[in-house]
N, CA and C of each residue as an Amber inpcrd file, in Angstrom:
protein
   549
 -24.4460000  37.1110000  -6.6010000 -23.1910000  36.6220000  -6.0670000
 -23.2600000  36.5660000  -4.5500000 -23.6010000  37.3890000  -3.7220000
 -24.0640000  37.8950000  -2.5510000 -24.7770000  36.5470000  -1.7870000
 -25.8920000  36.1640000  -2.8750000 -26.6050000  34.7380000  -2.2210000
 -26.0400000  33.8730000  -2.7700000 -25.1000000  33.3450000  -3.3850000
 -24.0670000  31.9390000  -3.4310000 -23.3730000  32.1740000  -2.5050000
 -22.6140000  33.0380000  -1.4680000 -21.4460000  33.1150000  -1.2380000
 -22.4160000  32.8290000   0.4090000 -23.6010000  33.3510000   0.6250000
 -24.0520000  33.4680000   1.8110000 -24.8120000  32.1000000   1.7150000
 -25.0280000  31.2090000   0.6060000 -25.4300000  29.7300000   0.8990000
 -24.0570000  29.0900000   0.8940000 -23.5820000  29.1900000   0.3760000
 -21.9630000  28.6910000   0.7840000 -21.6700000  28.4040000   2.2960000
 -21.6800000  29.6800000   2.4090000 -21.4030000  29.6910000   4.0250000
 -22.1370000  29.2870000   4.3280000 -23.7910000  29.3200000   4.8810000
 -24.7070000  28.6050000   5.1400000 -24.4460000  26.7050000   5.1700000
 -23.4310000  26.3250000   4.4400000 -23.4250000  24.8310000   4.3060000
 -22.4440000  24.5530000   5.1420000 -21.5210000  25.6330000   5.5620000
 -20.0220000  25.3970000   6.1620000 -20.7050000  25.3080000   7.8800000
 -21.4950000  25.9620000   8.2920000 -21.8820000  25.9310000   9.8170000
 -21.9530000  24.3600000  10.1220000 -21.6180000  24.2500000  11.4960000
 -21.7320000  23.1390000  12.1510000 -22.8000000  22.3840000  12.1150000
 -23.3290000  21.4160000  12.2080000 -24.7500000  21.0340000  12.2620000
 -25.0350000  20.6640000  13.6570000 -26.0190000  20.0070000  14.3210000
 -26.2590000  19.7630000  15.5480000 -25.2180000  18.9010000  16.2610000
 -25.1000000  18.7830000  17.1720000 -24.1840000  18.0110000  17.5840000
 -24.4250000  16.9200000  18.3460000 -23.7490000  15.4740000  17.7650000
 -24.7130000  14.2870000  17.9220000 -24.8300000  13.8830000  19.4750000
 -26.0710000  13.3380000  19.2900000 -26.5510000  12.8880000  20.8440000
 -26.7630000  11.2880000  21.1920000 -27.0730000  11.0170000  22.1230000
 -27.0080000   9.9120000  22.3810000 -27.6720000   8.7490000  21.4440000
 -27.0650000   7.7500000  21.0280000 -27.7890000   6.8810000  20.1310000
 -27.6180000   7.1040000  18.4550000 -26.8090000   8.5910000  18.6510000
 -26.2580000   8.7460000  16.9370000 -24.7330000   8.3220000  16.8910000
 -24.1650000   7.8120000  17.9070000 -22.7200000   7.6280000  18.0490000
 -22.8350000   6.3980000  18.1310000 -21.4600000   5.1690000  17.6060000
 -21.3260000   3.9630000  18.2020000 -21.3540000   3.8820000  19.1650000
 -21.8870000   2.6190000  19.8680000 -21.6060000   2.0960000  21.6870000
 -20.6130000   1.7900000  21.2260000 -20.0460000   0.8770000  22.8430000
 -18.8300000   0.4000000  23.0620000 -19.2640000  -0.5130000  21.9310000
 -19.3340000  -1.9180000  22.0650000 -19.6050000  -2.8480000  20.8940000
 -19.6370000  -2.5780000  19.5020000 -20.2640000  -0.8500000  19.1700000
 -20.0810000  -1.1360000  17.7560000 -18.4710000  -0.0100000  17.5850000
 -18.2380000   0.6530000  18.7260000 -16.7180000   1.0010000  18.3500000
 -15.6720000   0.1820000  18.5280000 -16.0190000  -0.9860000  18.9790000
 -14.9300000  -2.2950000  19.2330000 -14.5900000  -2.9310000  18.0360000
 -15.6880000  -2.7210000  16.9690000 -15.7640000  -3.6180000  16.0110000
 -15.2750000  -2.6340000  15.0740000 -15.2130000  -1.4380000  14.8960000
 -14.8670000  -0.0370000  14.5840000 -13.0710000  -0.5940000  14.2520000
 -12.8720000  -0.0960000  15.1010000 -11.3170000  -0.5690000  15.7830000
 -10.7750000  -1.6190000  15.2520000 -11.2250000  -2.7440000  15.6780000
 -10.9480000  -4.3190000  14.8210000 -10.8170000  -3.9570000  13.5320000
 -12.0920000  -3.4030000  12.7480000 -11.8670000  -3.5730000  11.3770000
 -10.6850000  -2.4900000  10.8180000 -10.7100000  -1.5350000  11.6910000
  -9.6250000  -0.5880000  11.0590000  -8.1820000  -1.2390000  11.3360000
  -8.1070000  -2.0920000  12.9210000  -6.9140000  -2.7010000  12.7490000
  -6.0620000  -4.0540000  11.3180000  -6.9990000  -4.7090000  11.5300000
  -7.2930000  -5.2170000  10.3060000  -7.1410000  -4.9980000   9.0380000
  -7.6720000  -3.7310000   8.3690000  -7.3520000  -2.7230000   7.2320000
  -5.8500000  -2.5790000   7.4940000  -5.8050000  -2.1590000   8.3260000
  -4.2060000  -1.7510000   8.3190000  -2.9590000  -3.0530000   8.3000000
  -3.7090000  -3.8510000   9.0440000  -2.8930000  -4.9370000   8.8800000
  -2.3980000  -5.9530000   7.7760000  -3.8840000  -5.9380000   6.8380000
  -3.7240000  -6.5340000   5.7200000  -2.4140000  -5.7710000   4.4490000
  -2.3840000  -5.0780000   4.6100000  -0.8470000  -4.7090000   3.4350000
   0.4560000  -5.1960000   4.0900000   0.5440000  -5.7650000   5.2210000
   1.6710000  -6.4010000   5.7400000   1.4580000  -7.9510000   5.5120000
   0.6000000  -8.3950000   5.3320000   0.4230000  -9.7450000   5.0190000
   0.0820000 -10.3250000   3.2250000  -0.2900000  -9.2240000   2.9450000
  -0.4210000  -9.3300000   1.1550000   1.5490000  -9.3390000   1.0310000
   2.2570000  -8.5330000   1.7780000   3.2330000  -8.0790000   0.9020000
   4.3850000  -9.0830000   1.3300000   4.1390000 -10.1580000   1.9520000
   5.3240000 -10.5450000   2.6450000   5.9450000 -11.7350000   1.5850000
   4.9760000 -11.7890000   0.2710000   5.8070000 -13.0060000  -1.1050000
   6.3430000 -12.0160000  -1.5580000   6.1570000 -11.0220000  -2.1170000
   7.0740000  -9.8810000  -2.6940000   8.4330000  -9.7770000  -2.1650000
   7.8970000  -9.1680000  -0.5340000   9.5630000  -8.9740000   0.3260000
  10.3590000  -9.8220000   0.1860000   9.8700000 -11.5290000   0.1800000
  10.5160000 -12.6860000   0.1190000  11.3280000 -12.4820000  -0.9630000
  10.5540000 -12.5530000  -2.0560000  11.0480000 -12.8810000  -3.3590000
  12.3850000 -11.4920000  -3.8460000  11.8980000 -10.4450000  -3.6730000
  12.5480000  -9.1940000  -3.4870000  13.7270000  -9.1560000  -2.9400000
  13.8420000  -9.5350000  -1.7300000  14.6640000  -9.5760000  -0.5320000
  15.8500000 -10.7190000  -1.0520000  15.3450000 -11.6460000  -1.9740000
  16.4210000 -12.9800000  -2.3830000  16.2000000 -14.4340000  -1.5460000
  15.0680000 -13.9140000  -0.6130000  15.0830000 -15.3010000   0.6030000
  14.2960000 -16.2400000   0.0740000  13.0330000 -16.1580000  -1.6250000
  12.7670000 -17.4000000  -2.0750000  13.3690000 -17.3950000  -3.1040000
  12.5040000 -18.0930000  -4.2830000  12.5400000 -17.8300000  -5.7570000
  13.5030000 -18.0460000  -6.4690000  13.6130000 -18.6790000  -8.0890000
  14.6140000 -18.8350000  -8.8290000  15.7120000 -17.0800000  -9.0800000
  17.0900000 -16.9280000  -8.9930000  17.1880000 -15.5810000  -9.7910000
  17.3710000 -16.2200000 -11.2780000  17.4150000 -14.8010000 -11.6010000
  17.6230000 -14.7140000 -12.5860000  17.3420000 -13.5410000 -14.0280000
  16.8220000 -13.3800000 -15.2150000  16.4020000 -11.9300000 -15.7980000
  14.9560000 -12.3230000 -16.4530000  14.7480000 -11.1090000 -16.2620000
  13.4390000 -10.9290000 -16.4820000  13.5830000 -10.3580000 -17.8690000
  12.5070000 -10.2050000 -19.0850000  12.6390000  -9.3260000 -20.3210000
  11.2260000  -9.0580000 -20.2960000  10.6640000  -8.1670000 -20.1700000
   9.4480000  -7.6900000 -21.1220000   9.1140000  -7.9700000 -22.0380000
   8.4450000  -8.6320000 -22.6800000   7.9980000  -9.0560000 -24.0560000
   6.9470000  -7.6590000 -24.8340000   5.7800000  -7.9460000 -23.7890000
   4.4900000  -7.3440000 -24.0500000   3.8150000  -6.4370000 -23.1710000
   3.5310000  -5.5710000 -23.4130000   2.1850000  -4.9250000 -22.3320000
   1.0670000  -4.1410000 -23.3320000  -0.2610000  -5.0770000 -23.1700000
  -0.9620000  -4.6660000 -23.2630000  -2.3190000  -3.7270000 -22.7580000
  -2.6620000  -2.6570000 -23.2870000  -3.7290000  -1.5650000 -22.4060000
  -4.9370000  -2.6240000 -21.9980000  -5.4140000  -2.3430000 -20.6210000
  -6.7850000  -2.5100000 -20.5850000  -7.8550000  -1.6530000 -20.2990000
  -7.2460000  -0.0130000 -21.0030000  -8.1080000   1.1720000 -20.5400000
  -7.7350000   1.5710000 -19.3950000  -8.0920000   3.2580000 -18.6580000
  -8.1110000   3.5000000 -17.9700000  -6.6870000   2.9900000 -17.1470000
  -5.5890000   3.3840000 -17.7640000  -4.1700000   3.6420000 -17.5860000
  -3.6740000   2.2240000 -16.7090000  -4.2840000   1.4420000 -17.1460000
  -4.1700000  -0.1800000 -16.5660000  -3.5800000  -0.9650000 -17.6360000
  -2.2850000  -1.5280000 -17.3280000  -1.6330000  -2.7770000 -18.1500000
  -1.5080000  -3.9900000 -17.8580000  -1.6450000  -4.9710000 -18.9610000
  -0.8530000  -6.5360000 -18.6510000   0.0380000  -6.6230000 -18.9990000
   1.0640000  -6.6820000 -18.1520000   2.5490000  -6.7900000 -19.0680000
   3.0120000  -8.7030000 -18.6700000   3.5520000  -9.7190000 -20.2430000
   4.1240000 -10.0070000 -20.1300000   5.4990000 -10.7000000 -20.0930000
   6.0450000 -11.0670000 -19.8230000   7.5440000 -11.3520000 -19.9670000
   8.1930000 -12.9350000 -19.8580000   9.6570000 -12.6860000 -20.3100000
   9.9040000 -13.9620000 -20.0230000  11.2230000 -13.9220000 -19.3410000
  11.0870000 -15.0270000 -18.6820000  12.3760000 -15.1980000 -17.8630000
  13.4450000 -16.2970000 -18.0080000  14.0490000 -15.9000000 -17.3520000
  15.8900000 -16.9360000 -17.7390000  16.2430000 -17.0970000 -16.9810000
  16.3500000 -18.3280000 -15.8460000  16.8310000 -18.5280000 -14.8140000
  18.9570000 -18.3210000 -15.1570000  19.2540000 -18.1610000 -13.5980000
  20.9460000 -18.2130000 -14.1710000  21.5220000 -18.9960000 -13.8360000
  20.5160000 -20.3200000 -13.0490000  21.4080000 -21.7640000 -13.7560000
  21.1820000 -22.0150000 -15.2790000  20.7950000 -21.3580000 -15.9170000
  20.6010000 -22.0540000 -17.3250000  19.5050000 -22.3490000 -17.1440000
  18.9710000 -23.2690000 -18.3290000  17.5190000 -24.1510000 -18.0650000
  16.8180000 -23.1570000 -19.4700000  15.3490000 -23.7550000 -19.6330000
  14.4480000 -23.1670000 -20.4420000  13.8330000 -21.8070000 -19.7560000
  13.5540000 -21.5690000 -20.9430000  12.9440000 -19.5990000 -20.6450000
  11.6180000 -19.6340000 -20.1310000  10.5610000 -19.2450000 -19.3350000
   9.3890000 -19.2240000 -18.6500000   9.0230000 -18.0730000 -19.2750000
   7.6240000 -18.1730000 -19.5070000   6.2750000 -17.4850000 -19.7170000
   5.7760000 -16.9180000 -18.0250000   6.5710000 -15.4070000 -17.9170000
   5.4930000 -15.0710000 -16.7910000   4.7410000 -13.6070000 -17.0060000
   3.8740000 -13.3660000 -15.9640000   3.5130000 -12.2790000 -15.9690000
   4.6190000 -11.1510000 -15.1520000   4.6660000 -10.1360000 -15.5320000
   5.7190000  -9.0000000 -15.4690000   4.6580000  -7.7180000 -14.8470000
   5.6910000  -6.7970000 -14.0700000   4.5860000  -6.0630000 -13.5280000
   4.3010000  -5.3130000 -14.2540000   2.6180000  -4.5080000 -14.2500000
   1.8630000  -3.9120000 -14.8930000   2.9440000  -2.3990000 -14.8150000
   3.8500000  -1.8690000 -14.5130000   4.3790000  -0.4480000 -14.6860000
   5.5590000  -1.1150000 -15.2370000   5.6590000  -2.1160000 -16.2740000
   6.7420000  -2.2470000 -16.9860000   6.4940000  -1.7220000 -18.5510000
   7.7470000  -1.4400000 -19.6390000   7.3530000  -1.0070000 -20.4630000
   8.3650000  -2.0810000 -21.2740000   7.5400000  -2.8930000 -22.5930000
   8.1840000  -3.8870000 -23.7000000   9.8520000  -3.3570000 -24.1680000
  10.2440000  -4.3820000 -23.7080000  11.8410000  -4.0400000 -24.0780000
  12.5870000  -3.5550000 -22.5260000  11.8160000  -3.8510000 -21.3700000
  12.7630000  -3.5870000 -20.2120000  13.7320000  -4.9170000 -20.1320000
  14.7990000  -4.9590000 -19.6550000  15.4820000  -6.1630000 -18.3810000
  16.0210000  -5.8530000 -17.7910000  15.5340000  -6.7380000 -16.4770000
  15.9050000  -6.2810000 -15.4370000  16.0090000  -7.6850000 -14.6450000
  16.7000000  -7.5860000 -13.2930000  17.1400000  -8.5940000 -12.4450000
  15.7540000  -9.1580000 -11.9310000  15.5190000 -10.3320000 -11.5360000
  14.5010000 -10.8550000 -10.8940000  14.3790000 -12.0270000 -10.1430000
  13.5830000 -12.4780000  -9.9760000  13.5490000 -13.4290000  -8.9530000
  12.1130000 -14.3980000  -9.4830000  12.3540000 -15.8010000  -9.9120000
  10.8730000 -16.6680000 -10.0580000   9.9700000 -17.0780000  -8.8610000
   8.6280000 -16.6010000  -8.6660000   7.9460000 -16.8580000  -7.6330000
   7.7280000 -18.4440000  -7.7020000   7.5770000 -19.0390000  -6.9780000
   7.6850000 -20.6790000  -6.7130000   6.8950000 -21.2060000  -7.4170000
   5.7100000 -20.2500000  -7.2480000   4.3870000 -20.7050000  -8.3660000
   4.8550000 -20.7060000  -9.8010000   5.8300000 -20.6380000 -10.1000000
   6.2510000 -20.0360000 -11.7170000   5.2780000 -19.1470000 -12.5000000
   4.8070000 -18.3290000 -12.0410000   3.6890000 -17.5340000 -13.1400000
   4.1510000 -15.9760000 -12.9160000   5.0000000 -15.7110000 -12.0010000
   5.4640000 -14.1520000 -11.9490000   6.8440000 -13.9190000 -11.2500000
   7.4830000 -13.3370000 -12.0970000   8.9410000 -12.8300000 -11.7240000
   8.6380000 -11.2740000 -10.8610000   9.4670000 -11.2760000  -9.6890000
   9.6020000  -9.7280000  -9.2030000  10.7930000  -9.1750000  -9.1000000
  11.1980000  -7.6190000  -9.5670000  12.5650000  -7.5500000  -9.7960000
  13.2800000  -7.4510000  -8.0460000  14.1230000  -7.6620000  -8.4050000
  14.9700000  -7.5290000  -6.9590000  16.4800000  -6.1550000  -6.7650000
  17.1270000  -6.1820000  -6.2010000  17.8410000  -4.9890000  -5.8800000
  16.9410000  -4.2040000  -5.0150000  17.4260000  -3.0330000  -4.7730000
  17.1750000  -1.8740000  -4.3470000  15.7880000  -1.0070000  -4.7880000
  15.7050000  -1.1180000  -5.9410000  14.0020000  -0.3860000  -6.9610000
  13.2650000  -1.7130000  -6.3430000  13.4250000  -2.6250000  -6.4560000
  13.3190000  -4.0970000  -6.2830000  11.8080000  -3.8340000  -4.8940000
  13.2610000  -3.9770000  -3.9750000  12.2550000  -4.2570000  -2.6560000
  11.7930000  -2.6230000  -2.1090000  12.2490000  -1.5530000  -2.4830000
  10.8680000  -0.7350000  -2.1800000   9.9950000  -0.7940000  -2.7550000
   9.9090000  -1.3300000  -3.9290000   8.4500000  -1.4400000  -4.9630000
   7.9880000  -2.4470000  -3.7510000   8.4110000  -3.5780000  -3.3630000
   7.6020000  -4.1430000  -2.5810000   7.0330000  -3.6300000  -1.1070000
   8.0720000  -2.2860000  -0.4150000   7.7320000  -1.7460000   0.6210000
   6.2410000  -1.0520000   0.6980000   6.0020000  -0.7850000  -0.6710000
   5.1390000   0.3860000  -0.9240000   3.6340000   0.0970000  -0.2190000
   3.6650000  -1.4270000  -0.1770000   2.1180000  -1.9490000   0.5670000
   2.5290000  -1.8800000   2.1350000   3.4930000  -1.6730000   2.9440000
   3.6770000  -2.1210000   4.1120000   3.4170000  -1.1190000   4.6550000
   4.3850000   0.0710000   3.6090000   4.2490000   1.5900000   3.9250000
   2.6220000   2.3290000   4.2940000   1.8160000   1.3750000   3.2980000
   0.6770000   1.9630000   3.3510000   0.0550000   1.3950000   5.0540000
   0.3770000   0.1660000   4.6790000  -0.3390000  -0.2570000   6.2250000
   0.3280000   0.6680000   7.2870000   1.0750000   1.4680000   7.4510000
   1.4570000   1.4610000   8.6670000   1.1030000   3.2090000   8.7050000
   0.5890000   3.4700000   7.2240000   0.0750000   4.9880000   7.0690000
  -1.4770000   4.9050000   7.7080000  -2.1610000   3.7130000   7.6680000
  -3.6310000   3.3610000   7.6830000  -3.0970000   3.0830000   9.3720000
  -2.5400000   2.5380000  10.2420000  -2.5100000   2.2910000  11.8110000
  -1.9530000   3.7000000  12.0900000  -1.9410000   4.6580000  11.3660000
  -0.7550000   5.8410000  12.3860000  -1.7350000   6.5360000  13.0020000
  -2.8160000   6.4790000  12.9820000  -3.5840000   7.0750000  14.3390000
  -4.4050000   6.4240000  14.7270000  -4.7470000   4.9470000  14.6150000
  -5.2230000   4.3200000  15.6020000  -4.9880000   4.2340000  17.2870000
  -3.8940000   4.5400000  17.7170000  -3.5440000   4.8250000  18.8980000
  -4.6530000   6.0570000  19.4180000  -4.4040000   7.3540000  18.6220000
  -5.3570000   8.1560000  19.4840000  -7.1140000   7.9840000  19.2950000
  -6.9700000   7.6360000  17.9850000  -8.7810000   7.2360000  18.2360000
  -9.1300000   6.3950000  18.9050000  -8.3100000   4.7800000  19.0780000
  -8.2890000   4.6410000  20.7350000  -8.4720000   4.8380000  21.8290000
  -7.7370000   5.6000000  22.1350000  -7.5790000   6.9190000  23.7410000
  -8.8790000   7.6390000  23.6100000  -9.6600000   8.2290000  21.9980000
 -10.4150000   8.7530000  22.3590000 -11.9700000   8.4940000  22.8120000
 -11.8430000   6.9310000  21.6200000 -13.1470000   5.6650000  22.1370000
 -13.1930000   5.7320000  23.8130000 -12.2790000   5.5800000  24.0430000
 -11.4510000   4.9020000  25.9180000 -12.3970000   5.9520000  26.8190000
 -12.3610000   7.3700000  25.9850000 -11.8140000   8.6520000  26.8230000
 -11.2000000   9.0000000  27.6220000 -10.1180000   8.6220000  27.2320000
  -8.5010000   8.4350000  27.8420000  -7.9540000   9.6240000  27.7780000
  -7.7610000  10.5500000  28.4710000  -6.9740000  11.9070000  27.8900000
  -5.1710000  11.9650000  27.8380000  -4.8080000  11.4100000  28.9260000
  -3.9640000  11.2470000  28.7250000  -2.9720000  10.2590000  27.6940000
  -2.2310000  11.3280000  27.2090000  -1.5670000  10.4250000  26.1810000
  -1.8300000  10.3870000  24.3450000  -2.9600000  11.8270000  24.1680000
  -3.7530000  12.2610000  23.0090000  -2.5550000  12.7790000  22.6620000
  -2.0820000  13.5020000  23.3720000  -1.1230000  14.8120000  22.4610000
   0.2430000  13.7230000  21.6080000   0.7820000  13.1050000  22.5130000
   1.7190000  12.0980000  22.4370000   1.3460000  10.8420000  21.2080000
  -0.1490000  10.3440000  20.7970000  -0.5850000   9.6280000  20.0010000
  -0.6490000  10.1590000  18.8680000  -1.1350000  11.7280000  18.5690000
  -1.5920000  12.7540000  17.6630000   0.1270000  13.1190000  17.1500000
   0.9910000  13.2910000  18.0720000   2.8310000  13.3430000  17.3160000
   3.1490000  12.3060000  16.5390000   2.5040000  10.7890000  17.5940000
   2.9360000   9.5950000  16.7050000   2.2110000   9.5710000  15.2760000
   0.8220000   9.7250000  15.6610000   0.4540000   9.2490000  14.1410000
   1.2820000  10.5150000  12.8580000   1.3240000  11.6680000  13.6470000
   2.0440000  12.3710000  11.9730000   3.3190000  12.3960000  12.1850000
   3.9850000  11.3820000  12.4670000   5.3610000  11.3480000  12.4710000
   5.2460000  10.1160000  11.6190000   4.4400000   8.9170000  11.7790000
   4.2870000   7.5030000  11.4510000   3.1490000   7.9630000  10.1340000
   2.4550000   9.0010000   9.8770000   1.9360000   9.3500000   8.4710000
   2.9590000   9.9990000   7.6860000   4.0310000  10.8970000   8.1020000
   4.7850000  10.8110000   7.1920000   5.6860000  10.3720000   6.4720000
   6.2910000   9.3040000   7.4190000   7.1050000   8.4920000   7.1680000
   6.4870000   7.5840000   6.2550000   5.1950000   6.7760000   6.5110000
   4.5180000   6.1550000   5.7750000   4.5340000   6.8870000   3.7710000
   3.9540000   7.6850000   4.1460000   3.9080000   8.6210000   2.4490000
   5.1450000   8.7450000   1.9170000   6.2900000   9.0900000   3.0570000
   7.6090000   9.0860000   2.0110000   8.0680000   7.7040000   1.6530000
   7.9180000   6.3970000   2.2260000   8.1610000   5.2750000   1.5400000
   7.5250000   4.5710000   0.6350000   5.5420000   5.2630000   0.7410000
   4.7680000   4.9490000  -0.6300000   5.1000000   5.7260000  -1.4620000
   5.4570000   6.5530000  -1.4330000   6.2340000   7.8260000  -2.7940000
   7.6940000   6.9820000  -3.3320000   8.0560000   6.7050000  -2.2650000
   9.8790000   6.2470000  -2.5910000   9.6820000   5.0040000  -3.3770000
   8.5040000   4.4170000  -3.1650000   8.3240000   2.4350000  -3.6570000
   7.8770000   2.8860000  -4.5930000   6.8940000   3.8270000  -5.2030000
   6.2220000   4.2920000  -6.1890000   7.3780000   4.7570000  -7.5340000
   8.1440000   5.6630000  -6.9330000   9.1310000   5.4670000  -7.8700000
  10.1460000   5.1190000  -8.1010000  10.3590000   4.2070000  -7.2630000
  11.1990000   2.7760000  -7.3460000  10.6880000   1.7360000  -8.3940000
   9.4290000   1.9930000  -8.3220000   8.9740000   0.5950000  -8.8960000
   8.1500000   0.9000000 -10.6160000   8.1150000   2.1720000 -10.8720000
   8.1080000   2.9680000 -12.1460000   9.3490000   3.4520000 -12.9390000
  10.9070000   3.0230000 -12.3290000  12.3880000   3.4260000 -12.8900000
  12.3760000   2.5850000 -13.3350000
């Protein structure tokens, strides 16, 4: 027991500490940066047909019904449904979101494409917040790794508040969309 606990520890020590040429240059931490801005940016641009449609600013309303959801393993569904616009009109064949369960209805909205209804209200558009939330959980400390690429000192302590003020906020609206969008 004595020698697990003392290779244990043995793995926890620091290792050397990197030297020149094991770190990005400027150029490859520029590109560092970019791509992480980027990462972060992309869940604000995936999510902005949802918000639309969510929000009431495109799309037919109208109800949504669950028909079907079928497993595809590994706690993954196709659910789908049909919809009823509330001018009247014929019923549409769409796809319904995968955390729906056969026999829901609920309020919705037809995406322009006609192939997917998203519900709207309140559960509605935080289910759609839940990607924006994330982006802005993925930028909440880009500011200080920034400053620290820069070696900027000033302004670490102040970046390091923002990002866990802007990480938690982030997690409580992917938690809040999460079960918004599973009610």
């Amino acid at each position: 027991m004595n020698d697990a606990l003392e290779s244990l520890l043995d793995g926890m020590e620091p290792g050397p500490a990197p030297g020149p040429g094991r770190t990005p240059g400027p150029i490859g931490m520029t590109v560092l940066l970019v791509c992480w801005l980027a990462l972060g940016l992309m869940p604000f641009v995936f999510a902005v047909d949802d918000l639309e449609l969510a929000a009431g600013r495109t799309g037919t309303p109208g109800t949504l019904t669950v028909v079907s959801c079928a497993s595809l393993g590994e706690g993954r569904y196709d659910c789908r449904g049909r919809f009823t616009p509330d001018g009247g009109g014929a019923a549409v064949a769409v796809a319904a979101s995968p955390d729906s369960t056969a026999g829901d209805v609920r309020r919705a909205r037809l995406a322009p494409g006609r192939d997917r209804a998203v519900p709207t209200g309140t559960a509605g558009l935080l289910a759609a917040l839940t990607m924006p939330f994330l982006g802005a959980g993925v930028l909440a400390f880009l500011p200080y790794v920034a400053l620290y690429a820069l070696r900027i000192r000033r302004g670490r302590r102040g970046a390091v508040i923002f990002g866990s003020l802007l990480t938690s906020v982030a997690v409580a609206g992917m938690v809040a969309g999460m079960v918004a969008s599973y009610s």
